[in-house]
C-alpha positions as CSV (number, residue, x, y, z in Angstrom):
1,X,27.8,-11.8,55.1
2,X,23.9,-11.6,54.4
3,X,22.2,-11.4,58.0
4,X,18.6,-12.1,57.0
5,X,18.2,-14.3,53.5
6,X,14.8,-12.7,53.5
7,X,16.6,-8.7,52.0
8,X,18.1,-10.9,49.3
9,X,14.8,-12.1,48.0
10,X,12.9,-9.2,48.1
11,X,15.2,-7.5,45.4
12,X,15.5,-10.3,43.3
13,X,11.7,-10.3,43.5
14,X,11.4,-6.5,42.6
15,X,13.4,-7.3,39.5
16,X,11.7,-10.1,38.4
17,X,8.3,-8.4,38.8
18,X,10.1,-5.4,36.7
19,X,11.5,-7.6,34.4
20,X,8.2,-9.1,33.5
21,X,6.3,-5.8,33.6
22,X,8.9,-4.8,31.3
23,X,8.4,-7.6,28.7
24,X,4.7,-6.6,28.6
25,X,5.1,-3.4,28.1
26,X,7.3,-3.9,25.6
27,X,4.7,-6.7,24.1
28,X,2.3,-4.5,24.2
29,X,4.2,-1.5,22.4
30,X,5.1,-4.1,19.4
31,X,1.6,-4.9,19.2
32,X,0.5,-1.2,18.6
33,X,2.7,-0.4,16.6
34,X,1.8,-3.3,14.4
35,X,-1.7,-2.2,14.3
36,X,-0.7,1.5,13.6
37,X,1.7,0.6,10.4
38,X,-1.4,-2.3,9.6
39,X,-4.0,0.9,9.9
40,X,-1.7,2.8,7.5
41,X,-1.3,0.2,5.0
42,X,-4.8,-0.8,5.0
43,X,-5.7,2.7,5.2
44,X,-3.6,3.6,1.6
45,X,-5.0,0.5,0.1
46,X,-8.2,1.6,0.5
47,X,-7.7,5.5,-0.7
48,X,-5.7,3.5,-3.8
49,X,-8.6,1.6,-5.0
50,X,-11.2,4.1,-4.4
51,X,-9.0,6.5,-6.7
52,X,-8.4,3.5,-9.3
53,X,-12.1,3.1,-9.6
54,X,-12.5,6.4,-10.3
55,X,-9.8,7.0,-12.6
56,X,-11.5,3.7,-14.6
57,X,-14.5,5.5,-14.9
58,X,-13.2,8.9,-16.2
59,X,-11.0,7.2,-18.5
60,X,-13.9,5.0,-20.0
61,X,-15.8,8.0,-20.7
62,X,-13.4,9.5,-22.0
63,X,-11.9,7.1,-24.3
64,X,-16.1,6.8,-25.5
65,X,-15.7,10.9,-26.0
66,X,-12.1,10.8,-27.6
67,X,-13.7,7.5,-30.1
68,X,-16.6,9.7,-31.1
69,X,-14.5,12.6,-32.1
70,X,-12.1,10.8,-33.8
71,X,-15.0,8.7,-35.5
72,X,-16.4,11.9,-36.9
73,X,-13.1,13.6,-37.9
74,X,-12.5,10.1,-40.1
75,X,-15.8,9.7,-41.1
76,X,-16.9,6.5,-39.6
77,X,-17.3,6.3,-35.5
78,X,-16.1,2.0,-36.1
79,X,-13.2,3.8,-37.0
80,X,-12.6,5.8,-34.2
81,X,-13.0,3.4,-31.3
82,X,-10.6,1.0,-33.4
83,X,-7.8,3.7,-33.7
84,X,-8.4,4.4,-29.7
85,X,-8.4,0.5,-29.3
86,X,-5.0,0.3,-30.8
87,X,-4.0,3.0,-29.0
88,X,-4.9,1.4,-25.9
89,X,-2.9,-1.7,-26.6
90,X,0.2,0.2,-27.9
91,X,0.1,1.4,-24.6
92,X,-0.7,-2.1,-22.7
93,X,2.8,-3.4,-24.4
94,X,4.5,-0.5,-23.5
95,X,3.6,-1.4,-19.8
96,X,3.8,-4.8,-20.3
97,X,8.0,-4.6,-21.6
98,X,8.4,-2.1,-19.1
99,X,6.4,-3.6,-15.9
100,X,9.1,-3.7,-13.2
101,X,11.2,0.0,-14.1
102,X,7.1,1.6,-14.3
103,X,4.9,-0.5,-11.9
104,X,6.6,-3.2,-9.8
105,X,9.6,-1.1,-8.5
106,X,7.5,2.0,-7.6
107,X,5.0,-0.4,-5.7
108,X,7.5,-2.1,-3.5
109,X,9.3,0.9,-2.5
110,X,6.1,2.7,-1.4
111,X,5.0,-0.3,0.6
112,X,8.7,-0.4,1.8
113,X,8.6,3.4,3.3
114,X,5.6,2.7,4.4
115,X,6.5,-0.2,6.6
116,X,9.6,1.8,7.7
117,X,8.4,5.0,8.5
């Protein structure tokens, strides 16, 4: 038999006080690691863009350089830019028939492993 009800309490107490401590801890460990995969993320999307803007601009100069060349190998620089035009496109409907096996699957599996790891 329990002599004094006053032992029982006390324990059940302690473990509700560790229980709860427990549940914020464990609160507060979801909610860093939240903002250490958001940091990440957030962190790649930046470094992505940055890159993507500069890849635009080396690729505009270059397709001005590679128009110009082309223009005076043919004779005529209208020439050239509309030969790197259609280049350009032929290679817009490649990307556009083959979206999801080139860009889309890629793209969700980085963000994927990213959110995993």
């Amino acid at each position: 038999m329990i002599e004094n009800p006053s032992e029982t309490q006390n324990p059940i107490k302690a473990l509700f006080a560790e229980g709860t401590d427990y549940l914020k801890n464990k609160r507060d460990l979801l909610k860093l690691k939240a903002v250490d995969k958001s940091s990440d993320v957030i962190s790649s999307v930046i470094e992505g863009v940055a890159l993507f803007f500069i890849s635009i601009f080396f690729i505009i100069l270059f397709s001005i350089a590679l128009a110009l060349l082309v223009g005076s190998l043919i004779g005529s620089n209208w020439g050239g830019f509309f030969i790197i035009a259609g280049l350009y496109a032929l290679i817009g409907l490649i990307l556009h028939v083959s979206r999801n096996k080139l860009i889309k699957a890629p793209v969700v599996r980085a963000l994927i492993k990213k959110f995993l790891n």
